[in-house]
VMD Tcl script that draws the C-alpha trace (Angstrom):
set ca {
  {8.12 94.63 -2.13}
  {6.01 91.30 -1.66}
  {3.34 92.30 -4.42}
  {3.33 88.71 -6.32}
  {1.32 85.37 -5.36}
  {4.22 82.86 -5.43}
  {6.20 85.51 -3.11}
  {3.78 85.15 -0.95}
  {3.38 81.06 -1.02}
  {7.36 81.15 -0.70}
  {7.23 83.28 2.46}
  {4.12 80.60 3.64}
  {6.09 77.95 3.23}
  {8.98 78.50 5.22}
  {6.77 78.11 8.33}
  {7.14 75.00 10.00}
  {4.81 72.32 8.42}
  {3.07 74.76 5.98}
  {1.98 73.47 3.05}
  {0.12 74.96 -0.03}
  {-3.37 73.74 -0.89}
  {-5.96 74.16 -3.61}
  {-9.55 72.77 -2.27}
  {-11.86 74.84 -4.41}
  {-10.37 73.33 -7.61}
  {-9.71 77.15 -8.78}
  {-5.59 78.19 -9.54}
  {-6.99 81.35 -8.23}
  {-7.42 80.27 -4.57}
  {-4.58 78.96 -3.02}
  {-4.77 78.29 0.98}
  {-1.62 77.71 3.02}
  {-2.23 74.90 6.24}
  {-0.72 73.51 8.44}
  {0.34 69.89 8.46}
  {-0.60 68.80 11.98}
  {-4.24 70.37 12.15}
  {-4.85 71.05 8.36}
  {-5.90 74.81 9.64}
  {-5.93 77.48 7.15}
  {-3.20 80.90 7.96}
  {-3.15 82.16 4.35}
  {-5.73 82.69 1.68}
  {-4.65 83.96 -1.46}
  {-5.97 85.06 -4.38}
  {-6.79 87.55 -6.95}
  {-9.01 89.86 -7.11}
  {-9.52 93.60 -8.73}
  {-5.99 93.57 -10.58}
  {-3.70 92.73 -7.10}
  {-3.29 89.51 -5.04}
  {-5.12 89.46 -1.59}
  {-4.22 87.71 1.64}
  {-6.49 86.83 4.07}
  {-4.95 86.66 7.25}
  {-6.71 85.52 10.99}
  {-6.44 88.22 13.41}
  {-6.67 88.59 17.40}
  {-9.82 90.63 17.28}
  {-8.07 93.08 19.22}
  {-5.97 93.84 16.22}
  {-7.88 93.80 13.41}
  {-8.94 97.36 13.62}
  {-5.48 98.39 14.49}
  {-4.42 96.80 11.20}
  {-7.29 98.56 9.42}
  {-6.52 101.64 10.21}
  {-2.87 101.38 9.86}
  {-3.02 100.81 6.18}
  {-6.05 101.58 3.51}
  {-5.04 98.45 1.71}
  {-5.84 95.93 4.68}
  {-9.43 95.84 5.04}
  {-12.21 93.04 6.74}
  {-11.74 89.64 4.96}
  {-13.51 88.89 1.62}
  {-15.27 85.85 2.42}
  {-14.51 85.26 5.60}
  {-15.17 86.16 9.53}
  {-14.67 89.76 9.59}
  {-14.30 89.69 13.06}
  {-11.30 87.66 12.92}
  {-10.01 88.05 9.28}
  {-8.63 91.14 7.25}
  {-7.62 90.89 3.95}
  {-3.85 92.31 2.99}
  {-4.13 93.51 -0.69}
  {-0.95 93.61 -2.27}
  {-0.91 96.83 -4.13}
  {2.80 98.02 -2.51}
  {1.47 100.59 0.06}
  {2.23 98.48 2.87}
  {5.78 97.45 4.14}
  {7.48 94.22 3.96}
  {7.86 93.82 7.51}
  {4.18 94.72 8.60}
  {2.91 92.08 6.13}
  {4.97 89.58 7.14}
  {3.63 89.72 11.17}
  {0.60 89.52 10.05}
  {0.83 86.46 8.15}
  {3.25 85.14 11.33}
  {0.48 86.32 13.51}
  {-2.22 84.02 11.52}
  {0.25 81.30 11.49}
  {0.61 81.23 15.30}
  {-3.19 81.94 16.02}
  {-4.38 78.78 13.34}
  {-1.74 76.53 15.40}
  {-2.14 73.33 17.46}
  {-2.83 74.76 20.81}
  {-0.80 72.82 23.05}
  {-2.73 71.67 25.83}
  {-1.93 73.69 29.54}
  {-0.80 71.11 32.33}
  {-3.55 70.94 35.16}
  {-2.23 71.07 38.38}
  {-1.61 68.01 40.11}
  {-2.21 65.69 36.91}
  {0.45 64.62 34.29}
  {0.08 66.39 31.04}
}
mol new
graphics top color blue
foreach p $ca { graphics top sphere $p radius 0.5 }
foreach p [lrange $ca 0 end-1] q [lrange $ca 1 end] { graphics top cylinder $p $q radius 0.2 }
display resetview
């Protein structure tokens, strides 16, 4: 059950180019990025006794999420629009928690420019 704040930097990291960050000069808040556009998939942090993830959504999803589990709810601090938060109390799966933060990670990625027809890339 991925309840604890390094389990979830572990799982982060194995993303390609994700690295763990600290910008706020708190231990609380750690942000996971990635390397080639510095974007932000993973906030986490503690609050009210459990560790919270923030996660980026499609906005066609963030409902679903919400009202899939009572412990994912609109971001603290961020966009709720595009953001839920993922508190860590053990009520939600393994597998469920990990696409969402897989889901952030490919929606905060490079977008790779689309080839125009008729001109090189």
């Amino acid at each position: 059950m991925l309840t604890e704040r390094q389990e979830i930097i572990e799982l982060c990291l194995k993303y390609p180019g994700a690295y763990e960050d600290y910008p706020f000069h708190d231990p609380n808040w750690c942000v996971m990025r990635h390397k080639e556009n510095n974007k932000v998939f993973a906030w986490i942090f503690e609050k009210d006794g459990y560790i919270w993830v923030n996660v980026k959504c499609d906005p066609e999803w963030t409902s679903f999420w919400r009202n899939a589990f009572e412990s994912v709810i609109p971001a603290y601090h961020l966009n709720k629009t595009y953001w839920n938060s993922i508190i860590l109390d053990g009520s939600i799966p393994d597998k469920e928690i990990r696409i969402m933060i897989g889901n952030s990670y490919d929606l905060t990625a490079k977008k790779r420019k689309k080839a125009r027809k008729g001109l090189p890339c």
